[in-house]
Backbone as JSON Lines, residues from 0, in Angstrom:
{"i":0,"aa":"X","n":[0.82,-1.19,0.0],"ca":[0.0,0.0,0.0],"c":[0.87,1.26,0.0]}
{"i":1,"aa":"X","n":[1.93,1.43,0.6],"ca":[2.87,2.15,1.02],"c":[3.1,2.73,-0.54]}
{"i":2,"aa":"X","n":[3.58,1.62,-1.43],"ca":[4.56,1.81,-2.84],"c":[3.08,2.73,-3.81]}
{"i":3,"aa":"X","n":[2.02,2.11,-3.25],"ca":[0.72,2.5,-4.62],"c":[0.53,4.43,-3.86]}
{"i":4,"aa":"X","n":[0.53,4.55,-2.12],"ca":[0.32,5.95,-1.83],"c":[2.23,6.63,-2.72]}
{"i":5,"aa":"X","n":[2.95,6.08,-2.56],"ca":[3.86,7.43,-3.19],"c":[3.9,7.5,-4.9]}
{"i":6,"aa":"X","n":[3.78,6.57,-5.43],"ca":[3.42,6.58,-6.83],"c":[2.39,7.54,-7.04]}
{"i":7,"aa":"X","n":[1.23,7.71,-6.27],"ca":[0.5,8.66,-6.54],"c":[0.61,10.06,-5.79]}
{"i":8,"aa":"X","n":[1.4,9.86,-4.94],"ca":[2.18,11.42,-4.38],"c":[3.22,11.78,-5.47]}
{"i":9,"aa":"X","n":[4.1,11.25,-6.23],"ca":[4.88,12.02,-7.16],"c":[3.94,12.08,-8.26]}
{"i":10,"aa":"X","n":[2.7,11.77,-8.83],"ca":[2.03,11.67,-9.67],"c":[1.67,13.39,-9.13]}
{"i":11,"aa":"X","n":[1.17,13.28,-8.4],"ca":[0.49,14.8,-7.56],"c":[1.18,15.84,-7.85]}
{"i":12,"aa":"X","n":[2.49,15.76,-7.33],"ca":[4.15,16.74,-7.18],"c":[4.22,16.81,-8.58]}
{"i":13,"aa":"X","n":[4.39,16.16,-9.56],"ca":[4.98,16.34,-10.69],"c":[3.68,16.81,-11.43]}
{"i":14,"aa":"X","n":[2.48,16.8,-11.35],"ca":[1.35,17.55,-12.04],"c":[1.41,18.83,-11.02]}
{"i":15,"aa":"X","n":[1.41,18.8,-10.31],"ca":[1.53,20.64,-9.61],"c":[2.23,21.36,-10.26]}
{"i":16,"aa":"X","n":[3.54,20.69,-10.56],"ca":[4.67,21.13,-11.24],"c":[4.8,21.71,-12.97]}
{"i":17,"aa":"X","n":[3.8,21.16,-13.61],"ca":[3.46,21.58,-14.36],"c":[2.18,22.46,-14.9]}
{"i":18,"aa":"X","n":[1.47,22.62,-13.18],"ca":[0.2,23.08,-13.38],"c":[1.2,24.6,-13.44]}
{"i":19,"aa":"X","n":[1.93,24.38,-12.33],"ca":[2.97,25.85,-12.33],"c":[3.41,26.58,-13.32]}
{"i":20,"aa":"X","n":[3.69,25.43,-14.27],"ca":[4.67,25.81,-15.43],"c":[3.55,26.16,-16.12]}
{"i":21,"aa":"X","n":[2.31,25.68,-16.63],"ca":[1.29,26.42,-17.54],"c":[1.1,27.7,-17.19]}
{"i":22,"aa":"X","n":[0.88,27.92,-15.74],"ca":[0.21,29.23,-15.3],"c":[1.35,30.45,-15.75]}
{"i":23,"aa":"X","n":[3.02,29.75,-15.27],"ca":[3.96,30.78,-15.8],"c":[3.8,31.15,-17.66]}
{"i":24,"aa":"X","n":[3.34,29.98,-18.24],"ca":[3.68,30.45,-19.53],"c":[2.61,31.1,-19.78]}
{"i":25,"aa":"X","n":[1.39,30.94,-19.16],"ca":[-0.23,31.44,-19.26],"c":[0.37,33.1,-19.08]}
{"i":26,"aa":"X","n":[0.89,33.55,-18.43],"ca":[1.21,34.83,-17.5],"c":[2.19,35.95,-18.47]}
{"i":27,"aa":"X","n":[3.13,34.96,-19.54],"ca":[3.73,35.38,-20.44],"c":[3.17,35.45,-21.88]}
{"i":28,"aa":"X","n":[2.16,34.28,-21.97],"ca":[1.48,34.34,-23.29],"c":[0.07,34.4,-22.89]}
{"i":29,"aa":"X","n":[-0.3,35.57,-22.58],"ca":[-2.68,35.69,-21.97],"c":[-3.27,35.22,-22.94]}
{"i":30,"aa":"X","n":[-2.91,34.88,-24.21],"ca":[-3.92,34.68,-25.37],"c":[-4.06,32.83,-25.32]}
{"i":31,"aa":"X","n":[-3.0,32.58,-24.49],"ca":[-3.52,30.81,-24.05],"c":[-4.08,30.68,-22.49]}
{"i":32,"aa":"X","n":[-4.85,30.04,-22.77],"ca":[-5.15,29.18,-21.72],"c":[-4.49,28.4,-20.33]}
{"i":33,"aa":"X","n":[-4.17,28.27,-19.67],"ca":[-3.75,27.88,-18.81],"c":[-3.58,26.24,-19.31]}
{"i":34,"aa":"X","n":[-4.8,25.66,-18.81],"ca":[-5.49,24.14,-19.29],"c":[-4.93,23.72,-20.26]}
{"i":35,"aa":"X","n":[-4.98,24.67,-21.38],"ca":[-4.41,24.15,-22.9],"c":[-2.74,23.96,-22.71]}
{"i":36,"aa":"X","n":[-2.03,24.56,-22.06],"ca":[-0.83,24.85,-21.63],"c":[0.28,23.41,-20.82]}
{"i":37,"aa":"X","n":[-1.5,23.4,-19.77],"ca":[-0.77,22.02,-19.28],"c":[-0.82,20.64,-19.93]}
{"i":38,"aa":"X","n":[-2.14,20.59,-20.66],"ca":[-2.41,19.28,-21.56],"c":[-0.98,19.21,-22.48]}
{"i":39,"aa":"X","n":[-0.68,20.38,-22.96],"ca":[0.37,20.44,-24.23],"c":[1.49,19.7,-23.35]}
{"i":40,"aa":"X","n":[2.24,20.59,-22.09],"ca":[3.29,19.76,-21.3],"c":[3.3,18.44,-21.33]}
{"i":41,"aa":"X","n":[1.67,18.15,-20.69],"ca":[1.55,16.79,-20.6],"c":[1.37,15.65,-21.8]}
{"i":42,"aa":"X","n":[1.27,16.36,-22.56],"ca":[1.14,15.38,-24.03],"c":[2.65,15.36,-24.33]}
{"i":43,"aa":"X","n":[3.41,16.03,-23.61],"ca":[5.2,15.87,-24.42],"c":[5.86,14.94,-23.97]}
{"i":44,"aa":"X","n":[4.92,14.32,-23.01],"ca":[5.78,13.16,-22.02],"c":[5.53,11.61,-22.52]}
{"i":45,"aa":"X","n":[4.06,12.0,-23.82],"ca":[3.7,10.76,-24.07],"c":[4.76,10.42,-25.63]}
{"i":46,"aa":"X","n":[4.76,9.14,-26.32],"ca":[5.39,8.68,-27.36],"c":[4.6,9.42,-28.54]}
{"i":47,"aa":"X","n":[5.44,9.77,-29.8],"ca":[4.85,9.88,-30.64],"c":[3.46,9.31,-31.21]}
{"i":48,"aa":"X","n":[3.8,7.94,-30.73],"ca":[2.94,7.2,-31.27],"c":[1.28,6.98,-29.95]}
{"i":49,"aa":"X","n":[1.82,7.2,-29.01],"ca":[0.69,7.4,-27.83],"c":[0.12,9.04,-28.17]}
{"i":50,"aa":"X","n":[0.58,9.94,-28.72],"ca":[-0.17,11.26,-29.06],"c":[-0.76,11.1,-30.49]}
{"i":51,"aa":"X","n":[-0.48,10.3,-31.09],"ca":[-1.3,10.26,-32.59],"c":[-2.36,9.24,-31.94]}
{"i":52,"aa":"X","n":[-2.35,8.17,-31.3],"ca":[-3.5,6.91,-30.84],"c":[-4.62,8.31,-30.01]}
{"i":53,"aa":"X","n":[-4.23,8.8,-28.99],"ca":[-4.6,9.78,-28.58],"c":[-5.77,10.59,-29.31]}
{"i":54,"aa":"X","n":[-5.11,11.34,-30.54],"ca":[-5.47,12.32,-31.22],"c":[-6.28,11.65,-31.58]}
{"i":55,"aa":"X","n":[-6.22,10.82,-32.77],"ca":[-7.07,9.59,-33.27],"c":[-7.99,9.45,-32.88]}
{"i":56,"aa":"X","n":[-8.36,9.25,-31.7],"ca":[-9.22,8.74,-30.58],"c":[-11.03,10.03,-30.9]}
{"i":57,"aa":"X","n":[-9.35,10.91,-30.31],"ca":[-10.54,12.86,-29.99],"c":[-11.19,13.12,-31.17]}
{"i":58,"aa":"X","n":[-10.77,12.63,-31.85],"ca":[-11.08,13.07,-33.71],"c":[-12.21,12.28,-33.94]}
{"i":59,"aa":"X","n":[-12.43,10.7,-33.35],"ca":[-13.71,10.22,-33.81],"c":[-14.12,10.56,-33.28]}
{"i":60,"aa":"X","n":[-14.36,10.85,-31.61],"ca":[-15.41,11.33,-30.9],"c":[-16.2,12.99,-31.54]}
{"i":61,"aa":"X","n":[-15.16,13.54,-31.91],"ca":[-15.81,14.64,-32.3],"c":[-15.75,14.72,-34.18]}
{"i":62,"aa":"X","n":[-16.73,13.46,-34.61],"ca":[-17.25,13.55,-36.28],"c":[-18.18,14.21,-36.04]}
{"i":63,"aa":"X","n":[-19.05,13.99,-35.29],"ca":[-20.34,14.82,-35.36],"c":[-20.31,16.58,-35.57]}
{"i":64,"aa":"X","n":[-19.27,16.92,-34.76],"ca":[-18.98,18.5,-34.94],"c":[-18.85,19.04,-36.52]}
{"i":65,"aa":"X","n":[-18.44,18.2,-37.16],"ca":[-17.79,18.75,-38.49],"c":[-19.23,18.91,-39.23]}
């Protein structure tokens, strides 16, 4: 139980950490989003190929929009 609570304490620490980093770049660029800022961070951590499966994904859900 010990190993599953700190896996999800650096999960915590290291998303704060970038909630930080959105808000700094949010603060330098106002015409983005905060949210959009951190998804982007957080999409840089995934594989090429886990951000196209990803994308892929968002794209069928939203056929109907088009």
């Amino acid at each position: 139980m010990d190993e599953h609570v700190s896996e999800q304490q650096a999960w915590i620490t290291h998303s704060e950490s970038l909630w930080r980093a959105a808000h700094d770049l949010a603060r330098r660029h106002p015409e983005h989003d905060p949210s959009d800022l951190y998804h982007a961070l957080r999409s840089l951590e995934l594989t090429p190929s886990e951000r196209l499966r990803a994308g892929l994904q968002r794209g069928r859900l939203r056929t109907y929009a088009r």
